[in-house]
C-alpha positions as CSV (number, residue, x, y, z in Angstrom):
1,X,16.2,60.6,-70.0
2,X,14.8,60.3,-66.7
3,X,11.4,60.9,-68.0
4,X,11.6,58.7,-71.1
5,X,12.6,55.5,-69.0
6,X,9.9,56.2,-66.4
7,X,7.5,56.3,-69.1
8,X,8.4,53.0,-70.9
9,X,8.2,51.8,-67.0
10,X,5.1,52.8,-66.4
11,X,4.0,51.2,-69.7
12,X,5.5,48.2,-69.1
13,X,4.1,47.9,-65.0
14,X,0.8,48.8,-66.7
15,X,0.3,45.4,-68.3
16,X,-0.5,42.9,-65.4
17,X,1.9,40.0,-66.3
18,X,1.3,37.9,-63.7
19,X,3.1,34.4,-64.7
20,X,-0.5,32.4,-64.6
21,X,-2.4,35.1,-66.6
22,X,-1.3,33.9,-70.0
23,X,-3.4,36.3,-71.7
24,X,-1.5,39.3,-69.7
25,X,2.0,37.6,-71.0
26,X,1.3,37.8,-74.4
27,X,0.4,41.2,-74.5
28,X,3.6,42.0,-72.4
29,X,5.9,40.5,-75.4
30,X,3.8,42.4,-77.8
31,X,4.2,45.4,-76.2
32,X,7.9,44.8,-76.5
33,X,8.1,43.7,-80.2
34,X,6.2,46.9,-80.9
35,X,9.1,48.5,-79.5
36,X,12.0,46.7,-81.1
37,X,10.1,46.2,-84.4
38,X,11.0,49.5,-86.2
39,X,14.5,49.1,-85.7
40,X,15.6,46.1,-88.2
41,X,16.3,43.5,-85.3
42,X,16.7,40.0,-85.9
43,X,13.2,39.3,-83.6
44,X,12.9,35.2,-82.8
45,X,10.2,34.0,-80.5
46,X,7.7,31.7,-79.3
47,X,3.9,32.3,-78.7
48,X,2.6,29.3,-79.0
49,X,2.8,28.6,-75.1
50,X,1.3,29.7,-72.0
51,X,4.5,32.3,-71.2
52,X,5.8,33.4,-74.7
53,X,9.5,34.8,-75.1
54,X,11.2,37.0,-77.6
55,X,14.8,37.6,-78.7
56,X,15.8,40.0,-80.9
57,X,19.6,40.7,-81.9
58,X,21.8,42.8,-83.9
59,X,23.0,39.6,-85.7
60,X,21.6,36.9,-87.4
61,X,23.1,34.6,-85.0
62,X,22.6,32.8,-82.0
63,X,25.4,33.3,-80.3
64,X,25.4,37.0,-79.4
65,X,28.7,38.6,-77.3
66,X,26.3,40.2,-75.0
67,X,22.9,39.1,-74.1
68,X,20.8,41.8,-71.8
69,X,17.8,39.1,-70.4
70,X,15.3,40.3,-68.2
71,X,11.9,38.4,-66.9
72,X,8.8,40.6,-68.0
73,X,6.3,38.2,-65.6
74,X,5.8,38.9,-61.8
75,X,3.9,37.9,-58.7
76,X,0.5,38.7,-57.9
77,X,-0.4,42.2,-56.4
78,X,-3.4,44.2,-55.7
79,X,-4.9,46.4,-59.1
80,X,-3.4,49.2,-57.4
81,X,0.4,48.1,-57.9
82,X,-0.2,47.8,-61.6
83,X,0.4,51.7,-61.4
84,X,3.7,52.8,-61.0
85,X,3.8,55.6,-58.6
86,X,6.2,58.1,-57.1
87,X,6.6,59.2,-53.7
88,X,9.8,60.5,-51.6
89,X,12.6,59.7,-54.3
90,X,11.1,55.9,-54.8
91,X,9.2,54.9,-57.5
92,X,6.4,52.2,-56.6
93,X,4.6,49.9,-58.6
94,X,5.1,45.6,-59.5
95,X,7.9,44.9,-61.3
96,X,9.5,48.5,-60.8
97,X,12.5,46.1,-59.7
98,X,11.9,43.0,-59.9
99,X,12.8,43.4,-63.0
100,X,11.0,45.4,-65.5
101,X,12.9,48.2,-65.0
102,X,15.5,45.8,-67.3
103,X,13.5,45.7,-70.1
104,X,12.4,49.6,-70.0
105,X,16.4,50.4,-70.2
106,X,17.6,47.9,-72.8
107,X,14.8,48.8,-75.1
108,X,15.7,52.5,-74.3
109,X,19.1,52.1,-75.5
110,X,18.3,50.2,-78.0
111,X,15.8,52.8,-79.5
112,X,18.1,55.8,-78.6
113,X,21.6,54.2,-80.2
114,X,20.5,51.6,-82.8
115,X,23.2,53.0,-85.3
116,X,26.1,52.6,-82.5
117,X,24.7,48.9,-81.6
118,X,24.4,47.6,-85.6
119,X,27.9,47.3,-85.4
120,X,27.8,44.9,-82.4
121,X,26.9,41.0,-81.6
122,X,24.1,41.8,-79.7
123,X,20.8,40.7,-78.1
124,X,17.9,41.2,-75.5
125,X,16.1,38.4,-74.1
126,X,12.7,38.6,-72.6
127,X,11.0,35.7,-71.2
128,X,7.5,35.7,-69.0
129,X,8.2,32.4,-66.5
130,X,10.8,33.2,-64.7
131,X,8.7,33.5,-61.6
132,X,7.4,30.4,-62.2
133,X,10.6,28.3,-62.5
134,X,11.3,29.6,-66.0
135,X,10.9,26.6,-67.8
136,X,11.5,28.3,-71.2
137,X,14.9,28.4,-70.7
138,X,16.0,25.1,-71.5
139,X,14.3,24.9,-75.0
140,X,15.6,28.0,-75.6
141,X,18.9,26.7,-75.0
142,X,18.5,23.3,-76.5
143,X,17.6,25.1,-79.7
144,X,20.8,26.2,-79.8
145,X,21.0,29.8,-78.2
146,X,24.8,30.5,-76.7
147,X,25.8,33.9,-75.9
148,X,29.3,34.4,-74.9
149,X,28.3,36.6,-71.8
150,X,24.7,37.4,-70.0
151,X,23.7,40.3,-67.9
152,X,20.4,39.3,-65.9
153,X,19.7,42.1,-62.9
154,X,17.9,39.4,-60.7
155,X,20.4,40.0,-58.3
156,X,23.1,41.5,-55.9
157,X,20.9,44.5,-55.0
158,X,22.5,47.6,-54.3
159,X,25.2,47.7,-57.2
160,X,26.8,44.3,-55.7
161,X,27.4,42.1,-58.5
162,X,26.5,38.5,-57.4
163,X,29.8,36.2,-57.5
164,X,28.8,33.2,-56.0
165,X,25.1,31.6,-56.5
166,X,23.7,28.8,-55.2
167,X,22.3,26.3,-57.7
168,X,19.1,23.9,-56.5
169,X,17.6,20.7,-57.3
170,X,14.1,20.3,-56.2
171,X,12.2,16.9,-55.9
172,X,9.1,15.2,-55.1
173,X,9.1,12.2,-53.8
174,X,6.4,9.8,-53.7
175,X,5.7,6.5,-51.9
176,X,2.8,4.5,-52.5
177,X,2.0,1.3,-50.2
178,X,-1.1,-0.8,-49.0
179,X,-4.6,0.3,-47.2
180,X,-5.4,-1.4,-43.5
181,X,-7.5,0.0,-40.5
182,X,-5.1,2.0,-38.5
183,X,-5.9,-0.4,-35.6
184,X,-3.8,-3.3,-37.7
185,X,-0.9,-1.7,-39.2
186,X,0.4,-5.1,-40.1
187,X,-2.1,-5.6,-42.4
188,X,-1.1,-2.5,-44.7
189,X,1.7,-0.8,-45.8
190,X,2.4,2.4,-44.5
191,X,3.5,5.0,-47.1
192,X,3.7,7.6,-44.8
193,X,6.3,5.7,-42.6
194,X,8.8,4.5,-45.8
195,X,8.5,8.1,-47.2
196,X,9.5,9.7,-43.4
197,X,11.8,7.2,-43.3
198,X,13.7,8.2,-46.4
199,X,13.3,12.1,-45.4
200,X,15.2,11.6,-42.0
201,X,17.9,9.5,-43.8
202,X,18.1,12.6,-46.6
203,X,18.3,15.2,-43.6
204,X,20.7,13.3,-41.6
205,X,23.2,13.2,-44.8
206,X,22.6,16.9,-44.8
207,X,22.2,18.6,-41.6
208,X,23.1,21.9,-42.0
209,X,21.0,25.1,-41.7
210,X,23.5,27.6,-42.5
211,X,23.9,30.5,-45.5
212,X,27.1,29.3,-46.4
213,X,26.0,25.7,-46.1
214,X,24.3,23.4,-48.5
215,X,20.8,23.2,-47.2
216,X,18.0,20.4,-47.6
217,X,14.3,21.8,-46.8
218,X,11.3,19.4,-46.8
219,X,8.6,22.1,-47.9
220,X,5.7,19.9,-48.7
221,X,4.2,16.7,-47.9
222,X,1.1,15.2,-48.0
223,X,-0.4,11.4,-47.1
224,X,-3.5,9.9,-45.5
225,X,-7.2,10.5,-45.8
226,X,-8.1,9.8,-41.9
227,X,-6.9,9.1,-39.0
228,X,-7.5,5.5,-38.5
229,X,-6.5,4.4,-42.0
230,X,-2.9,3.4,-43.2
231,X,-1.8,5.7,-46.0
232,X,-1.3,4.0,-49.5
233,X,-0.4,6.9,-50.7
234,X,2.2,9.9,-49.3
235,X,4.1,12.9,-51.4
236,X,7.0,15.4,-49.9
237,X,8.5,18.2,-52.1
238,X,12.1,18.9,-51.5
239,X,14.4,22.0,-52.0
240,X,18.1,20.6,-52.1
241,X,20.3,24.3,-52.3
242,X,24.3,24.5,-52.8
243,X,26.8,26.6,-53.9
244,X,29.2,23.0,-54.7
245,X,27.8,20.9,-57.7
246,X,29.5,18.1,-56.4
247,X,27.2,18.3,-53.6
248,X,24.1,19.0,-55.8
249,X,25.6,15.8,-57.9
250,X,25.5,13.8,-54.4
251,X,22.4,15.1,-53.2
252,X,20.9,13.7,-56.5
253,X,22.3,10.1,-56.5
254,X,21.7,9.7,-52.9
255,X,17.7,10.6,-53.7
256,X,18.1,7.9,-56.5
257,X,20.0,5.3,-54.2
258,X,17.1,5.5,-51.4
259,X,14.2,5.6,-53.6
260,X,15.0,2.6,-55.3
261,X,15.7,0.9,-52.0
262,X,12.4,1.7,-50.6
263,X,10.7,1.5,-53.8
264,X,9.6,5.2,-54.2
265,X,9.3,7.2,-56.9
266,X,11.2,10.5,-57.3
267,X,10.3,13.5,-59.8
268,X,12.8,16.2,-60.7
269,X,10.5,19.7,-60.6
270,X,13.6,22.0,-61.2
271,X,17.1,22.4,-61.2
272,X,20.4,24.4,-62.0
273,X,23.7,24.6,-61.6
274,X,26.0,27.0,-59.3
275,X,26.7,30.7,-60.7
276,X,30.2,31.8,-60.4
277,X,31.0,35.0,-61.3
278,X,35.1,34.9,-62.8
279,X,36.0,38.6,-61.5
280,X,39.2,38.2,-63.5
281,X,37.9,36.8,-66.6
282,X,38.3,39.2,-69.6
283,X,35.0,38.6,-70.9
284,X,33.8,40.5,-68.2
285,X,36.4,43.0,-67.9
286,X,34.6,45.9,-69.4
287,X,31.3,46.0,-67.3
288,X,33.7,45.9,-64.2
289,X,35.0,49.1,-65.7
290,X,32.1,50.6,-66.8
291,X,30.8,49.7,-62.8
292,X,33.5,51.8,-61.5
293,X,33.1,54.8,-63.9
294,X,29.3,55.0,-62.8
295,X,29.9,54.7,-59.0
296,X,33.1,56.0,-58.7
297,X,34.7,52.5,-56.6
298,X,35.6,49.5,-57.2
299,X,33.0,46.8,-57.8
300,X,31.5,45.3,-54.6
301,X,30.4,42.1,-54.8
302,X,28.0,39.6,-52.6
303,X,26.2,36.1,-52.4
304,X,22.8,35.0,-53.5
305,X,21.0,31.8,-52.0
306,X,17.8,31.7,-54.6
307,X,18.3,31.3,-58.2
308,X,17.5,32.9,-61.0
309,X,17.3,32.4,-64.7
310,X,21.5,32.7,-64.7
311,X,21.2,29.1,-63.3
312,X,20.4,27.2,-67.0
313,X,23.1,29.7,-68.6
314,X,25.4,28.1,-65.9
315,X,24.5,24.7,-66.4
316,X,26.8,25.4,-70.4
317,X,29.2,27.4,-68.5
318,X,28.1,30.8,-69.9
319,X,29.1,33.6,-68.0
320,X,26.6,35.4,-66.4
321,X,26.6,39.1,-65.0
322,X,23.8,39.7,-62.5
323,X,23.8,43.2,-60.3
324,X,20.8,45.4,-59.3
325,X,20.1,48.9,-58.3
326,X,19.0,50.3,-55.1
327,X,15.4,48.8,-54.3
328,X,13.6,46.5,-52.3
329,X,10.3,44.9,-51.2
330,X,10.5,42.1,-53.7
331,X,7.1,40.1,-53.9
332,X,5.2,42.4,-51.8
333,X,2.7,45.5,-52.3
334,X,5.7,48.3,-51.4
335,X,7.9,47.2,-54.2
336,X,10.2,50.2,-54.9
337,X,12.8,51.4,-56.8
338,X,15.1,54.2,-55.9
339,X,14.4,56.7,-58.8
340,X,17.6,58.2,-59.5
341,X,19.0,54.9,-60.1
342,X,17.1,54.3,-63.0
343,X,18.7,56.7,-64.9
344,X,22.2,56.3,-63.7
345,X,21.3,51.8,-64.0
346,X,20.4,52.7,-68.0
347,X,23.6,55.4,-68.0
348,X,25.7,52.0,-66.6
349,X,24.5,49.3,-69.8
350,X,24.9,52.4,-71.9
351,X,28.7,53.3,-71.1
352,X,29.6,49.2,-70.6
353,X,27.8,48.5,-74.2
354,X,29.1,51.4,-76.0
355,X,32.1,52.2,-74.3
356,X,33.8,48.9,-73.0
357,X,31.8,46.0,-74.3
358,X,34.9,45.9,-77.0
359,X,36.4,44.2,-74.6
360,X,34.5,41.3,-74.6
């Protein structure tokens, strides 16, 4: 089995999905329908956009009990990490774990136990955006999509599934104002100052720096052509992050109660609720058990502070399963997965899907 998962890996890391290279993404989703398509799946999806996405299920439904979702489109790397590699028990290559490996497992089980799964309510999920704020996700939802529970592995490395999540609401904010010499400021209008003015007002209702905190970041701002000319014009992106919607709920009205006092203008770029993960709910009840029979302890659990694709699944209160095996280097050349966890990650959907997924 080891072999046979390695090999759909390799395939898979092969194909240089990058988010921006739309070309890359289609053949990525092909590649996967190729795979699915011989075993009588219900196949939707949507290529007529830059980052297509595929679901296929069991049923011909929308609302599957168990939707495995994984994101097939990464960062950039150099030609040489489109080759997955081996080397001291870690296998190297982009996407090994963040998160391809997903996809090469699902559609392993799915090709090695189609009879078993015919007789269950379920799906995969494949998008190719997720890296670039996953904007398919909402359509995909507003068309109707509603699994009862989803397991993403974008997450709670190291077999910790992720109970708590923070969700984020990102926003640019723009100020426009009057041109002057810089020697006669009271001939213009500075946008510059009303913007700062706004972004110290925003940081002083949120102060903290902290993990467990919510956090306000200004990550971006722009404003001014020289040095002795008022700005008409000045931009600042921010990153609002909180594991309380009530305080993503303030955070938005107070942007909304300041901009229309100083007469900016505010963009939404992304957003997405908090993930909690119910330990005790009985949806998820079963892959808790199946945890333990792999690893042999009780499930450990941790925190995440980014977000991932679970965040629109949270915003319509679907629950959402995210856990990951042993890897690391994320985003960077030395991306690596630990090998034998590969097998044993497929052996763990395997036994909760088969075994446990009943109870659901």
């Amino acid at each position: 089995m080891q072999t046979e998962l390695e090999t759909l890996l390799s395939q898979f890391i092969a194909i240089p999905s990058v988010s921006n290279n739309s070309v890359a993404c289609h053949e990525v989703i092909e590649f996967a329908r190729e795979q699915l398509s011989p075993l009588n799946l219900h196949i939707t999806s949507d290529t007529n956009r830059e980052n297509p996405w595929l679901i296929a299920t069991t049923k011909n439904t929308k609302e599957p009990d168990i939707l495995l979702a994984a994101h097939l489109d990464v960062v950039p790397a150099e030609a040489s990490a489109f080759t997955l590699t081996k080397q001291d028990g870690r296998l190297y290559g982009r996407g090994v774990y963040d998160m391809k490996l997903a996809a090469a497992c699902y559609i392993t089980l799915f090709k090695n136990h189609i009879a078993e799964l015919t007789s269950l309510n379920i799906g995969i999920l494949l998008t190719t955006d997720e890296e670039i704020g996953g904007d398919s996700m909402p359509p995909i939802l507003e068309a109707g999509w509603r699994p009862k529970l989803v397991f993403i592995p974008d997450g709670g490395d190291n077999w910790h599934v992720e109970e708590y999540a923070k969700g984020l609401c990102g926003v640019e904010i723009i100020a426009r104002g009057r041109t002057a010499h810089g020697s006669r400021p009271w001939e213009g209008d500075n946008a510059l100052h009303r913007l700062m003015d706004v972004l110290n007002m925003l940081r002083a209702r949120f102060p903290h720096q902290t993990p467990d905190d919510s956090t306000l970041a200004v990550n971006h701002l722009t404003g001014g052509l020289a040095v002795n000319q008022i700005a008409d014009y000045a931009a600042a992106k921010v990153d609002f992050r909180s594991f309380k919607r009530e305080d993503l709920h303030a955070f938005r009205g107070e942007v909304a109660r300041l901009s229309a006092e100083h007469a900016l203008e505010i963009n939404i770029t992304q957003e997405g609720d908090p993930l909690l993960f119910d330990r005790t709910s009985p949806k998820v009840r079963g892959f808790l058990a199946a945890l333990e029979a792999i690893t042999g302890e009780p499930p450990k659990y941790t925190k995440s502070y980014g977000a991932s694709d679970a965040r629109y699944f949270a915003q319509y209160d679907i629950p959402c399963i995210v856990m990951e095996p042993h890897g690391g280097g994320r985003h960077s050349q030395d991306e690596w997965l630990l090998a034998s966890d590969l097998e044993r990650y497929y052996r763990l959907i395997k036994t909760w899907v088969l075994e446990h997924s009943v109870t659901t």
